[in-house]
C-alpha positions as CSV (number, residue, x, y, z in Angstrom):
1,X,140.6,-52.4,-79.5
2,X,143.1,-49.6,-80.6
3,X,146.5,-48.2,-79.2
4,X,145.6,-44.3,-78.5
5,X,147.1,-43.0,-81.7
6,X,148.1,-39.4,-81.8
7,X,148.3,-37.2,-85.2
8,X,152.0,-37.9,-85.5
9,X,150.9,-41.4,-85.6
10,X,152.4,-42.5,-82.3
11,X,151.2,-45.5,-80.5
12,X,150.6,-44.7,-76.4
13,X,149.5,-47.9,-74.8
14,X,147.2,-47.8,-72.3
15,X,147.7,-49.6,-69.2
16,X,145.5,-50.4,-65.7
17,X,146.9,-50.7,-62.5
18,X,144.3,-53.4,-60.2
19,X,145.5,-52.9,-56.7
20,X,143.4,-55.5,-55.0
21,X,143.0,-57.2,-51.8
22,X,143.3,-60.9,-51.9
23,X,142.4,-63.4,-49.7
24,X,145.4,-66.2,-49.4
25,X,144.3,-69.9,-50.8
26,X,141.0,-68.7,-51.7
27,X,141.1,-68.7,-55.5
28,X,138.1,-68.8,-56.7
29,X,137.5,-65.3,-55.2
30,X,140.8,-64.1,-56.4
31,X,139.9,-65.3,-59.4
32,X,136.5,-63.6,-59.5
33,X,138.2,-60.3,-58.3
34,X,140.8,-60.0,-61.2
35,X,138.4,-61.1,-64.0
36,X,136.3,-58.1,-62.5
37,X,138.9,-55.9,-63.1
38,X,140.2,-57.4,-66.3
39,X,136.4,-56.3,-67.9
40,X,136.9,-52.8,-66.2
41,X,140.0,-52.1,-68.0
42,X,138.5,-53.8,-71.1
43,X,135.7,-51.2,-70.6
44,X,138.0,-48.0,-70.5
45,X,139.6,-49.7,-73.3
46,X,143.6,-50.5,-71.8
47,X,146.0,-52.6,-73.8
48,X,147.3,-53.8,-70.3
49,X,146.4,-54.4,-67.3
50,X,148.8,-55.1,-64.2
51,X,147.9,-56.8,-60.8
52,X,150.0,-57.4,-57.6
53,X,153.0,-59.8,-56.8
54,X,150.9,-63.6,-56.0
55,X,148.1,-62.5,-56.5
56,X,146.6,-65.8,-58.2
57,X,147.2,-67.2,-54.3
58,X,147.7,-64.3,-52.0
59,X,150.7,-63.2,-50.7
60,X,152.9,-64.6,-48.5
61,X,151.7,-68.1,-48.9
62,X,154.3,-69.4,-46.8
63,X,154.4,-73.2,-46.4
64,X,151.0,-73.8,-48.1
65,X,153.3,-73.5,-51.7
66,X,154.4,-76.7,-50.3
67,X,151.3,-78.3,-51.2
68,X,151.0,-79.8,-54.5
69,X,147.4,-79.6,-54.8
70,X,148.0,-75.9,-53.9
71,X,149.9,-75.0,-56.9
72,X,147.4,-77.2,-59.2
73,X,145.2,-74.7,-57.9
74,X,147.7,-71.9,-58.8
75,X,148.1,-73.2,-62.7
76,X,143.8,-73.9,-62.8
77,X,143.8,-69.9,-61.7
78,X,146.5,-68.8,-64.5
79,X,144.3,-70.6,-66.9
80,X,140.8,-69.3,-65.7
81,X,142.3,-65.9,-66.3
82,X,143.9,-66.5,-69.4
83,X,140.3,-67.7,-70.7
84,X,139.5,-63.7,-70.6
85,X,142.1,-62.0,-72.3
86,X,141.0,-61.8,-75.5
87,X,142.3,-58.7,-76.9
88,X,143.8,-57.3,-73.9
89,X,146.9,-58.3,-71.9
90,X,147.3,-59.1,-68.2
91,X,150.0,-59.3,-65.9
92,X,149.7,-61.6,-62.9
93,X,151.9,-62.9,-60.2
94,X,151.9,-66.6,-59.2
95,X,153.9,-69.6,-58.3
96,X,155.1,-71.4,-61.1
97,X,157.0,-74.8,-60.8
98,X,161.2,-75.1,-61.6
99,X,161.3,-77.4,-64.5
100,X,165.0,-78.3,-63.7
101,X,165.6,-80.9,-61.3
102,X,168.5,-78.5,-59.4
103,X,167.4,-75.7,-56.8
104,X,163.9,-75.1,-55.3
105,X,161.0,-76.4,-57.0
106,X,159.3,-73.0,-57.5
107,X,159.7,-69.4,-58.8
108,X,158.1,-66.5,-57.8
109,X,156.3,-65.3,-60.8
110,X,154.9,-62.7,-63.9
111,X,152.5,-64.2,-66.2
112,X,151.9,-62.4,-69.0
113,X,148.4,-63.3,-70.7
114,X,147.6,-62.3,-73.7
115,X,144.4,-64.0,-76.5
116,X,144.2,-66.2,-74.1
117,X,147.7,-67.9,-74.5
118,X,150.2,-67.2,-71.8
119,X,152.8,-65.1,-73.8
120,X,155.4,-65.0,-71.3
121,X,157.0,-66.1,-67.8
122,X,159.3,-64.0,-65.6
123,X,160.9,-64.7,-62.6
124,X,161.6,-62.5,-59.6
125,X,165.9,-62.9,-58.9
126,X,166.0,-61.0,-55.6
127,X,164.4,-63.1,-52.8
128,X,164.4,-61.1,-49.5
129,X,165.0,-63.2,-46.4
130,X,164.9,-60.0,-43.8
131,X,162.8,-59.4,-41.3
132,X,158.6,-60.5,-42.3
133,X,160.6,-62.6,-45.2
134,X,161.6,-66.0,-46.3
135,X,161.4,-66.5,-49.9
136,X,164.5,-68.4,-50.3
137,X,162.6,-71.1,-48.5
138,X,160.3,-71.6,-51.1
139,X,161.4,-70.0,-54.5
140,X,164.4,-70.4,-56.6
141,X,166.1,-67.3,-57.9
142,X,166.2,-66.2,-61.4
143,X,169.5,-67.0,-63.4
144,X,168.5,-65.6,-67.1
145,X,167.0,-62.4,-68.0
146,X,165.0,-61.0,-70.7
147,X,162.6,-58.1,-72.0
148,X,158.8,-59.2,-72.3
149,X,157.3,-57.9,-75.9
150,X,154.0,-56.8,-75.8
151,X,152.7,-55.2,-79.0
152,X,155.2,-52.1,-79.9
153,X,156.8,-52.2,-76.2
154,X,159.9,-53.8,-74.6
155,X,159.0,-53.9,-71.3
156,X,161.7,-54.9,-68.5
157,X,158.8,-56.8,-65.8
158,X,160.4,-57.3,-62.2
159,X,158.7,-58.3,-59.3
160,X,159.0,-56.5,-55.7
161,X,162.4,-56.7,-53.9
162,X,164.1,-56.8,-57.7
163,X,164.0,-53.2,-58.0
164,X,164.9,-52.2,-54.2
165,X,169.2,-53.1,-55.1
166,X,169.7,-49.6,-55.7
167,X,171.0,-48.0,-52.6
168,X,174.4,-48.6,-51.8
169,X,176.2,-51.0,-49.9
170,X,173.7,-53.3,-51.9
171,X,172.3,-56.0,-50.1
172,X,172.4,-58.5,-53.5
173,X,175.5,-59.3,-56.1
174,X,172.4,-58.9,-59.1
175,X,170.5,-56.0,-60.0
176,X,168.1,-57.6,-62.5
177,X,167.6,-54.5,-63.7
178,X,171.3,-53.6,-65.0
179,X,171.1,-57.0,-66.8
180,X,167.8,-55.9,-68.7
181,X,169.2,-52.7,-69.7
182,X,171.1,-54.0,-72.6
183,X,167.9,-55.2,-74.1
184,X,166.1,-51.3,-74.5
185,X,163.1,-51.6,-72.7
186,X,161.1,-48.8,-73.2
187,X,159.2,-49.0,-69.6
188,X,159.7,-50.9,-66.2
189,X,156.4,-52.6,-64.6
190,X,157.0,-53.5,-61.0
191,X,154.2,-55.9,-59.7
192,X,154.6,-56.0,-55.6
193,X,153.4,-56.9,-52.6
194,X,155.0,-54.5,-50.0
195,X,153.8,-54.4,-46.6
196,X,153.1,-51.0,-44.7
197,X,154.9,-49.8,-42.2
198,X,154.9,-46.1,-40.8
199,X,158.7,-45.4,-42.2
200,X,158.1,-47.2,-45.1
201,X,155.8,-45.0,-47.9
202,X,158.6,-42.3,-48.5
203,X,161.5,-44.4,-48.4
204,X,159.5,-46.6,-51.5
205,X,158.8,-43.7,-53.6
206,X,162.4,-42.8,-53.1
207,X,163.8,-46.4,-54.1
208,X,161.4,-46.3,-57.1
209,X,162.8,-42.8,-58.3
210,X,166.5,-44.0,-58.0
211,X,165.4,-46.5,-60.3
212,X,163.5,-43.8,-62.9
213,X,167.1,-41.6,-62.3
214,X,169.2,-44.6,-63.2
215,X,167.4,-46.4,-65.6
216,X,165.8,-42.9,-67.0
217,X,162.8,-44.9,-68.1
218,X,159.4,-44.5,-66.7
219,X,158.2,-46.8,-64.0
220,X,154.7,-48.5,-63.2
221,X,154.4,-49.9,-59.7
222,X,151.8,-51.8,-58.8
223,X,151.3,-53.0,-54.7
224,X,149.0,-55.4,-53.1
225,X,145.8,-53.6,-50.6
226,X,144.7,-55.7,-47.6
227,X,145.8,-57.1,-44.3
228,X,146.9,-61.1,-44.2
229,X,147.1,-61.9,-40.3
230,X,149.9,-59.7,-39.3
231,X,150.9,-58.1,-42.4
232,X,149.0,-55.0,-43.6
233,X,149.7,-54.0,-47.4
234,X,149.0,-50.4,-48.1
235,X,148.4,-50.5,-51.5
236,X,149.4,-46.8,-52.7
237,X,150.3,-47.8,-56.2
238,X,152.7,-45.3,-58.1
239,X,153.7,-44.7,-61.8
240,X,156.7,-42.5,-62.5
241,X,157.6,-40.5,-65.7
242,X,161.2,-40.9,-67.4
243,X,162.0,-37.8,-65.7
244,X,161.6,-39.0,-62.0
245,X,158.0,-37.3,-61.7
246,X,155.8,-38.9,-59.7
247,X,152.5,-38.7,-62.0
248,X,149.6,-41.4,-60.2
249,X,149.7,-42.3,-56.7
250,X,146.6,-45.3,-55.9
251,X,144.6,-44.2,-52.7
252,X,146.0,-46.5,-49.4
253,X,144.5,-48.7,-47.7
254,X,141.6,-49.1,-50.2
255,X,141.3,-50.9,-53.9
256,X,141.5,-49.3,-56.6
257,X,141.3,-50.0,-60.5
258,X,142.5,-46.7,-62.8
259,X,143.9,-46.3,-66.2
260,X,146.7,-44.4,-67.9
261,X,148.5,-44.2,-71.3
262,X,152.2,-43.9,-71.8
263,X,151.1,-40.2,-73.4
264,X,149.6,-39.2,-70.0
265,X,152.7,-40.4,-68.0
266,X,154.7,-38.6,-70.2
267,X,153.2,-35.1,-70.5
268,X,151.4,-35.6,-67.0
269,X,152.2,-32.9,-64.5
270,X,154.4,-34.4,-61.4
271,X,152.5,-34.8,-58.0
272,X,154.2,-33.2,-55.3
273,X,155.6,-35.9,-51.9
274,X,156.7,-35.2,-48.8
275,X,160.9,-34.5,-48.7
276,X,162.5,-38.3,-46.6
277,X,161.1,-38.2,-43.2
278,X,163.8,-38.8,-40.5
279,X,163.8,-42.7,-39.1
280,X,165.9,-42.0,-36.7
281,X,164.2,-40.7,-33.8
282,X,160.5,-42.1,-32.6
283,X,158.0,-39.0,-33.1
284,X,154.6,-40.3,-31.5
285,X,152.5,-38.2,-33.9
286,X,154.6,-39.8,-36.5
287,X,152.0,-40.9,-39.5
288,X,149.7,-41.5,-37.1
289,X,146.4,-41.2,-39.5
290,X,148.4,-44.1,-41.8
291,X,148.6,-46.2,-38.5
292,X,145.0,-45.1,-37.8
293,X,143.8,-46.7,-41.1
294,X,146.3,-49.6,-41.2
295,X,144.3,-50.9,-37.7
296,X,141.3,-50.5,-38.9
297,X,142.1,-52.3,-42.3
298,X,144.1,-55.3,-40.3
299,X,141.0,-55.8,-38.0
300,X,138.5,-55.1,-40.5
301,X,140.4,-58.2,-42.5
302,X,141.7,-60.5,-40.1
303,X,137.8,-61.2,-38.8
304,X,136.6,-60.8,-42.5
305,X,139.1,-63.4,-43.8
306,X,138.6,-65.8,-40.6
307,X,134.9,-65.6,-41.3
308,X,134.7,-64.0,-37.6
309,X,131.9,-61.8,-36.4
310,X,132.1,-60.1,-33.3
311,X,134.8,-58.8,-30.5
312,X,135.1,-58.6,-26.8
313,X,137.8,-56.5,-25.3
314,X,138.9,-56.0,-21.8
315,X,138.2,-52.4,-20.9
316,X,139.6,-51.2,-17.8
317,X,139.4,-47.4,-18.1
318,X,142.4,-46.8,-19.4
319,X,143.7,-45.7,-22.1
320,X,145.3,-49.3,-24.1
321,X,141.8,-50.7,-23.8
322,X,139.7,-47.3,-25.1
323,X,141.8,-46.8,-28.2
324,X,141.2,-50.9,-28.6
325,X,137.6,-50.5,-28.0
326,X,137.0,-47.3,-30.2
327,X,139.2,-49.4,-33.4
328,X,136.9,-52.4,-32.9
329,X,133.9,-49.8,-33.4
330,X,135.4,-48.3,-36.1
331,X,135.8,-51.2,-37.9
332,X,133.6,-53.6,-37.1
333,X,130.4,-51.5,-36.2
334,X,129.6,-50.9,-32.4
335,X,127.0,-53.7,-32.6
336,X,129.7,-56.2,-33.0
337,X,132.1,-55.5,-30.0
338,X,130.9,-56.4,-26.0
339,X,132.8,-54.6,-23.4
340,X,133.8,-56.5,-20.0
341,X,134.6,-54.3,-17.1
342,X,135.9,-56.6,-14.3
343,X,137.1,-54.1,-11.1
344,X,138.6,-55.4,-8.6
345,X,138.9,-54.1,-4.3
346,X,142.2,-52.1,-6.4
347,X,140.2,-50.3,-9.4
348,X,139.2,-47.0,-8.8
349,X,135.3,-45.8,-9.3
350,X,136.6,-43.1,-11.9
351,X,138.0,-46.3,-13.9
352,X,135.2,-47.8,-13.9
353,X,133.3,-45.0,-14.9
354,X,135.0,-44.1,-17.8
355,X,135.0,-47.4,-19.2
356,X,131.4,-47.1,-19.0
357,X,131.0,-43.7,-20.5
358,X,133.6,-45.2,-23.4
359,X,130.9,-47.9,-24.5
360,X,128.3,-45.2,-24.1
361,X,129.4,-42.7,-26.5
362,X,130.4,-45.3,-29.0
363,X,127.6,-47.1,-28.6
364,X,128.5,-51.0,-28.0
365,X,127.3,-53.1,-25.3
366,X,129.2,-53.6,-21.7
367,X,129.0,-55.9,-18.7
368,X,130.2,-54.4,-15.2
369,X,131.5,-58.4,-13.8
370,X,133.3,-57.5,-10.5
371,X,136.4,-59.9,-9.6
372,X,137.0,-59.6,-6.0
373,X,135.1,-62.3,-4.7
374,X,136.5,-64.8,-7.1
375,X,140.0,-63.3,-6.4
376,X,139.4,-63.7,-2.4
377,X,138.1,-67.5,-3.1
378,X,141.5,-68.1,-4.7
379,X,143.4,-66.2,-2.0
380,X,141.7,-68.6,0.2
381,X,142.5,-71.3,-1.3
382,X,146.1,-70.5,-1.8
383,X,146.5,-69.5,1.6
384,X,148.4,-72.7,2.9
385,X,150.3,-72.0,0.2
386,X,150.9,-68.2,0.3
387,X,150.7,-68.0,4.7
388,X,152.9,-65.8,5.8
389,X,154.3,-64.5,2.1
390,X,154.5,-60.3,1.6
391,X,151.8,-59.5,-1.3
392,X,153.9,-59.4,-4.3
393,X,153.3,-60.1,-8.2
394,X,151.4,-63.3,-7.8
395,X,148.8,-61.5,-6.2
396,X,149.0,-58.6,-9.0
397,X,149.1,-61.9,-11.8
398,X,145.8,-63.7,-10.2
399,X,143.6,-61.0,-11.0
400,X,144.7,-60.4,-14.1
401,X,144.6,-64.1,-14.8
402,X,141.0,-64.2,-13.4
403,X,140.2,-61.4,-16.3
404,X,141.7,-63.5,-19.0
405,X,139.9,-66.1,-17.7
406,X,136.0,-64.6,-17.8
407,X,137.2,-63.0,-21.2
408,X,137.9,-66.5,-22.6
409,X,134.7,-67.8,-21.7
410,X,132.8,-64.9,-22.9
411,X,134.8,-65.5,-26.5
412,X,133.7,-69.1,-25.8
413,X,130.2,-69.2,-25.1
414,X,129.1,-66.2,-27.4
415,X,131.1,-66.8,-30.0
416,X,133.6,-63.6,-29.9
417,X,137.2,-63.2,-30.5
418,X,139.1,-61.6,-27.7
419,X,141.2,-58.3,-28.7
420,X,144.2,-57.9,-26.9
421,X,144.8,-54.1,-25.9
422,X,148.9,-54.8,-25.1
423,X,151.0,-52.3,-26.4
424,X,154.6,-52.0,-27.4
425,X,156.0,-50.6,-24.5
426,X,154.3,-53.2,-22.6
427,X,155.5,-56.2,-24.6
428,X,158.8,-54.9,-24.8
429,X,160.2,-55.1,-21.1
430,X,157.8,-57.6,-20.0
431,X,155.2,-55.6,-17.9
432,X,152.4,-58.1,-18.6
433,X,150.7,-61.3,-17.2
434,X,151.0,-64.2,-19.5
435,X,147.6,-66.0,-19.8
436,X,145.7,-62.7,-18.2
437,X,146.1,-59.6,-20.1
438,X,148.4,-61.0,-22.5
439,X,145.6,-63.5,-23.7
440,X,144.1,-63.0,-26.9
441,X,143.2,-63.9,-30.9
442,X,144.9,-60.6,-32.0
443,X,146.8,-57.9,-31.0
444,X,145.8,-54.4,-31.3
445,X,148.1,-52.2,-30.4
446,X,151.1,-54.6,-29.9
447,X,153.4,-52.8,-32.5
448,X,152.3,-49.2,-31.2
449,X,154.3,-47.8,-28.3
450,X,152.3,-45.7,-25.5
451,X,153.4,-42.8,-26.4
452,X,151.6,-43.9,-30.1
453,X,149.0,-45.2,-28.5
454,X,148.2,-41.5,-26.4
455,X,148.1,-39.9,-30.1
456,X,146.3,-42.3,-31.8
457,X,143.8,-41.7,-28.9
458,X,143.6,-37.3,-29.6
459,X,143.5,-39.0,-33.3
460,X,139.8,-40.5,-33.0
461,X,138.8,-37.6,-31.0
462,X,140.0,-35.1,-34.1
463,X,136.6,-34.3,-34.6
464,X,134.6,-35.0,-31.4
465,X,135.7,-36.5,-27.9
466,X,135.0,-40.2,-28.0
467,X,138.1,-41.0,-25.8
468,X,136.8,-39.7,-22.4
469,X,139.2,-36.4,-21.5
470,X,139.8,-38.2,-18.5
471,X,141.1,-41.5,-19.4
472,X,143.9,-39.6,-22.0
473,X,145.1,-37.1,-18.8
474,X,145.0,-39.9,-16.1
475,X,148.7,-41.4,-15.1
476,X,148.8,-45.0,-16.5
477,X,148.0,-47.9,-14.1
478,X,147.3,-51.5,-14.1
479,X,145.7,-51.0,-10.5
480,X,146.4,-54.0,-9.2
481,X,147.3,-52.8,-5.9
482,X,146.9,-50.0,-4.2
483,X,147.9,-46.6,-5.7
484,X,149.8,-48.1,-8.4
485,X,151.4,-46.4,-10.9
486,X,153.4,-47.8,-14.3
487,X,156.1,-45.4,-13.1
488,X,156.6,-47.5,-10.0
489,X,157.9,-50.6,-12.3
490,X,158.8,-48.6,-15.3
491,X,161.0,-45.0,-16.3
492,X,158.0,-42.4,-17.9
493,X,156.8,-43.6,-21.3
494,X,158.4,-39.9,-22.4
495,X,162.3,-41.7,-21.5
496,X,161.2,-45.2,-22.3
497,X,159.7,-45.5,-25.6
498,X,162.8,-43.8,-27.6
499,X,165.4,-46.0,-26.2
500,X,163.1,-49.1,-27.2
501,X,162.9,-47.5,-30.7
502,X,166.3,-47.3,-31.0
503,X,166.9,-50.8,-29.3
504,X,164.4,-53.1,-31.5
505,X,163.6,-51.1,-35.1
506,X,167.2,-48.9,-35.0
507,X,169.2,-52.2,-33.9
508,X,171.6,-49.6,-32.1
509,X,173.6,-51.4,-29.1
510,X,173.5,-50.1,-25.5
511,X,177.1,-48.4,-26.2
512,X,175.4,-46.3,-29.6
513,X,172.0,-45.6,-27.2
514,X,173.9,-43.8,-24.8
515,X,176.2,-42.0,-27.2
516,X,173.0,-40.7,-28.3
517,X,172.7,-39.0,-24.8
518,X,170.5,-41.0,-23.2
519,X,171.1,-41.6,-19.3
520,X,173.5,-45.0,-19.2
521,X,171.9,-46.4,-15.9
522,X,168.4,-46.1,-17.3
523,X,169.7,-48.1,-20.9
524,X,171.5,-50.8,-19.1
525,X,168.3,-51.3,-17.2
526,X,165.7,-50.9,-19.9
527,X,167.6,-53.9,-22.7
528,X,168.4,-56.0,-20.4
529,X,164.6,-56.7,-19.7
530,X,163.4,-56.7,-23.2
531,X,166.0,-59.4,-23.5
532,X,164.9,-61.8,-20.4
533,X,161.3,-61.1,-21.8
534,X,161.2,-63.1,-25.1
535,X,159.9,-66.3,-23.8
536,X,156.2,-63.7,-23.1
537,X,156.4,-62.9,-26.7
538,X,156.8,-66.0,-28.3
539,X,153.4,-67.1,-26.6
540,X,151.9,-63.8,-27.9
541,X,149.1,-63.6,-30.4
542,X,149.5,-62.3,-33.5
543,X,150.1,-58.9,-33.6
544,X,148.9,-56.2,-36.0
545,X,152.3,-54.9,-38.0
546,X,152.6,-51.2,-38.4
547,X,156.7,-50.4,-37.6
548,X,159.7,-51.7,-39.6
549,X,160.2,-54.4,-36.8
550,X,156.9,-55.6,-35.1
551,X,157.5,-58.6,-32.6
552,X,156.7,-61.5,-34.3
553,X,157.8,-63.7,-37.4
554,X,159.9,-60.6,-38.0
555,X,161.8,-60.2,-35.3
556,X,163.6,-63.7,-34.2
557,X,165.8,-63.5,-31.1
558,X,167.3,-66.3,-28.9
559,X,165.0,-67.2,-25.6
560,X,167.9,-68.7,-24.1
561,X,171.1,-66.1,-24.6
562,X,173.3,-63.7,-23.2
563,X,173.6,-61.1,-24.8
């Protein structure tokens, strides 16, 4: 195999960016799937070929890299691989132990293979421990740095977080870039495993162009695809030219394998982006067909992954449990999700009916199981207990409880995994039953707020009306007693879902919300119950992660506090 060689007797190296979707723990697949695409870019005839940040293991491990036997596996990987790379180098991320007896006893890891001989070993230094992250508890940092030579190039390999120290204040004392510099690298490969989230695509390809402006070099970044439980990695691989053009940009959501020499990234034209889009203020259309497609990849995943088949979902005619239903379809096939419609004396006919006409235009099967009489037996039997109480919540909880209840044993007896259709807004100030609708193997729409939820909905029906007309335009209702509205225990989604944003991904206080101009009675009312509602979340199921700060591993707050 040959460098591409140009008449002025230049070398170009050809390199291959595998953005893959790994499966955590399941090597001999991961295995499989790089060695696949190790003969690919043997076949188009690369010097190099780059994978993902862990992607021997899967990314993030988390307390599995405590196992010993799991890391034997993790070496028996890197040496499976290295058995192929005759002639051609690869790049690979892994776990590798800390021979020194001080600090942790791993490093996050770049393997460079190379005729079959691991050529080189480089640690990641920057170890986030924010939000999804907690690398500190496993890996020990880098303290040394160095170039990795491969043929004619110096090439300055870091691994995720180590190129995101460029903004200022900085968040780390290193930037293990500036103490590569010194060396001459003549490129910068970045092998990651970022995570989607909707703000989060721009504000990468900016942090990667700071680094191309600082470091004037050009830049290959290769991300992870695929969703592991909550996380949902977007893939979207870039490679910058020295001059801060953006020249390849990987299709999201989806693998991808594609080639491209040092002379293309240097005379390539640049691909135009989008200018920084605003954080600051929740827009519900925001991104919405990424949110669209990181749903469908998390569920599409978390059943493939768990070796799970089929779905039931709770559809009440409304509009949580449609856009639930019609994501199930969409990614599992309509033959694989069951419909329950459980009315009660309080659910309107029109309810009912559209839940019914949902399943029938998108073509999965339903069961109409009524709840009254059940809910009357334990009204009955609670009456000694209840005589003489006003109707209040417990009422309102039971039936919901009952629904949990006939959902479960559907899942049960059939063999399904229950969706939860929750959504932000919901989980956020509390407006849910614990053990009834809050019941579930995963979450949805649990990191989308209503307002999301209402334009994911005109989303699916972009190009025909799946979503009944009349379940988008009908005001939202649990109907769990007569004529009731979400407006009688909550402010209109319209006033509640930006103070939330501001509250739990803007971290903005209630002084800075209502400097914002938002009414100071209707703050102090709204934080004060997503704070007393954190013991519901932590019994939640695992939620689907699409914002900057789902509810979850990524979000830890005090049950018991005053704050």
């Amino acid at each position: 195999m040959l460098f591409l060689q140009l008449p002025d007797g230049i070398f170009w190296m050809k390199i291959t960016l595998a953005q893959q979707n790994y499966h955590i723990g399941n090597f001999h697949d991961n295995v499989a799937k790089i060695i696949d695409a190790i003969e690919q870019a043997r076949a188009e005839e690369a010097d190099l070929v780059v994978f993902s940040e862990q992607c021997v293991c899967g990314y993030p491990a988390m307390d599995l890299l405590e196992f010993e036997d799991f890391i034997d596996q993790c070496e028996w990987a890197i040496q499976q691989i290295c058995a192929h790379t005759e002639d051609i180098g690869v790049i690979v991320g892994a776990p590798s132990r800390n021979p020194s007896p001080q600090g942790k006893r791993l490093f996050n890891s770049a393997y460079l293979l190379y005729n079959k001989q691991i050529l080189d070993v480089v640690h990641k230094t920057l170890l986030p421990t924010y939000d999804v992250f907690d690398e500190s508890r496993y890996f020990e940092p880098a303290n040394s740095w160095h170039v990795v030579h491969f043929k004619e190039k110096r090439i300055a390999l870091t691994i995720c977080e180590d190129i995101w120290n460029v903004e200022d204040p900085k968040l780390y004392r290193i930037c293990p870039l500036d103490m590569l510099m010194p060396q001459q690298p003549d490129l910068i490969i970045n092998i990651s495993a970022s995570p989607f989230d909707y703000d989060h695509e721009q504000q990468r390809i900016e942090i990667i162009r700071k680094n191309v402006q600082r470091y004037h070099l050009p830049l290959i970044y290769c991300n992870a695809v695929g969703a592991q439980t909550t996380l949902i990695f977007d893939g979207a691989s870039l490679v910058f030219n020295a001059n801060a053009h953006l020249v390849k940009h990987l299709p999201s959501f989806q693998e991808a394998v594609e080639t491209i020499s040092l002379y293309e990234i240097a005379q390539q034209p640049p691909i135009s982006t989008e200018p920084p889009a605003s954080t600051r203020q929740l827009r519900p259309s925001f991104q919405i067909e990424r949110i669209h497609q990181a749903l469908l990849l998390g569920i599409r995943d978390y059943f493939l992954k768990m070796g799970l088949r089929r779905a039931v979902i709770g559809s009440s005619g409304g509009i949580d449990s449609a856009v639930t239903t019609a994501l199930a379809c969409e990614a599992l096939g309509p033959d694989r999700v069951l419909s329950l419609i459980m009315p009660s004396a309080f659910s309107s006919t029109h309810s009912v009916d559209d839940a019914v006409e949902l399943s029938r235009r998108l073509g999965n099967a339903y069961h109409i199981l009524p709840i009254h009489n059940i809910y009357q037996s334990f009204l009955d039997i609670l009456h000694p207990l209840f005589q003489g109480l006003p109707f209040n919540v417990a009422e309102e909880n039971i039936q919901s409880r009952i629904r949990g209840t006939l959902l479960m044993a559907a899942a049960n007896k059939l063999d399904y995994v229950l969706l939860n259709t929750s959504n932000k807004s919901e989980l956020a100030v509390g407006y849910g039953t614990l053990y009834g609708d809050m019941a579930g193997g995963l979450s949805v729409l649990g990191d989308v707020y209503k307002l999301q939820v209402y334009a994911l909905a005109r989303y699916i029906n972009r190009n025909q009306e799946i979503i009944p007309s009349s379940i988008l335009e009908k005001a939202p209702s649990a109907e769990l007693r007569p004529g009731q509205r979400d407006t009688d225990s909550l402010p209109p989604y319209e006033q509640l879902d930006p103070i939330l944003y501001q509250y739990i991904e803007q971290h903005q206080t209630i002084p800075q919300i209502i400097k914002m101009g938002f009414d100071e009675n209707l703050v102090k009312r709204i934080i004060p119950l997503v704070n007393r509602n954190e013991y519901k979340r932590h019994q939640f199921c695992p939620i689907l992660r699409v914002s900057s700060k789902a509810f979850g591993t990524g979000r830890r707050i005090p049950i018991v506090g005053k704050y």
